[in-house]
N, C-alpha and C positions, 0 to 999 in steps of 0.2 A: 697902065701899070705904074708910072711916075706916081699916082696918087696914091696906089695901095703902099707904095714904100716910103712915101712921107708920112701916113695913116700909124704904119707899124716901127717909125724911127723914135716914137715918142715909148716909154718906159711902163709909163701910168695906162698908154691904149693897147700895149702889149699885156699887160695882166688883164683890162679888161677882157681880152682875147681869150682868155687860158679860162677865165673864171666862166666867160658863156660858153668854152666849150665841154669845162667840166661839170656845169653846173643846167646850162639849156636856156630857155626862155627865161628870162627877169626884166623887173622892171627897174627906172630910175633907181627907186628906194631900195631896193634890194642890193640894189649895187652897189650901192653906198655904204652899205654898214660893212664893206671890205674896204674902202679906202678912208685915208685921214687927210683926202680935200676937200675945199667946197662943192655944194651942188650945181654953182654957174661954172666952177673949175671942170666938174664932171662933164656937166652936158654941153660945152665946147668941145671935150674929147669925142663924146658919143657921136657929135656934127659931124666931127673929121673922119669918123669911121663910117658914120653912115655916108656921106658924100664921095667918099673914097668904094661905096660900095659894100667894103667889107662887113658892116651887118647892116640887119635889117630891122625899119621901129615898123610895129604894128598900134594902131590906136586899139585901146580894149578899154570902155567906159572913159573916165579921166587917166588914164595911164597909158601910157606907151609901154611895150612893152619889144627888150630889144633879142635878137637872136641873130647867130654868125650868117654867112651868106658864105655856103662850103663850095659854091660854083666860084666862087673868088680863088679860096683855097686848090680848088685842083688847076686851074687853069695857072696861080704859080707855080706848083707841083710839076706842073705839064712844061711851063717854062726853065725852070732849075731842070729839068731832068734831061733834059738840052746838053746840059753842059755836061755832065755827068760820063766819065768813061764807058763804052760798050764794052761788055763782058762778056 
């Protein structure tokens, strides 16, 4: 869990977040043309996030292609809802 919340403390891998989950499977390049970083900038965040779990790269010809990993997502859900008052 320590990882997923360093993964998501960064600003730039939290919109990555938002964009795959509005947007689905993309690759590098696609991703790119929403931010105004570098590509070695980018694909050190994509590292963090995939190492962290939270998405996943699939090889498809010369491209990765990246998408969230929603087992991450509920099993915080499932954590945070821990705390949460009973109603």
């Amino acid at each position: 869990m320590d990882s997923l919340f360093k993964a998501i403390a960064d600003v730039n891998r939290r919109k990555i977040l938002i964009l795959l989950h509005k947007q689905g499977t993309m690759t590098v390049s696609e991703i790119a043309t929403h931010f105004d970083i570098s590509l070695p900038t980018l694909s050190e965040h994509l590292r963090i996030l995939r190492e962290a779990k939270v998405v996943t790269a699939r090889k498809y010809k010369q491209y990765s292609q990246y998408s969230l990993n929603h087992a991450v997502f509920e099993e915080l859900s499932n954590w945070v809802t821990e705390f949460l008052p009973q109603i």
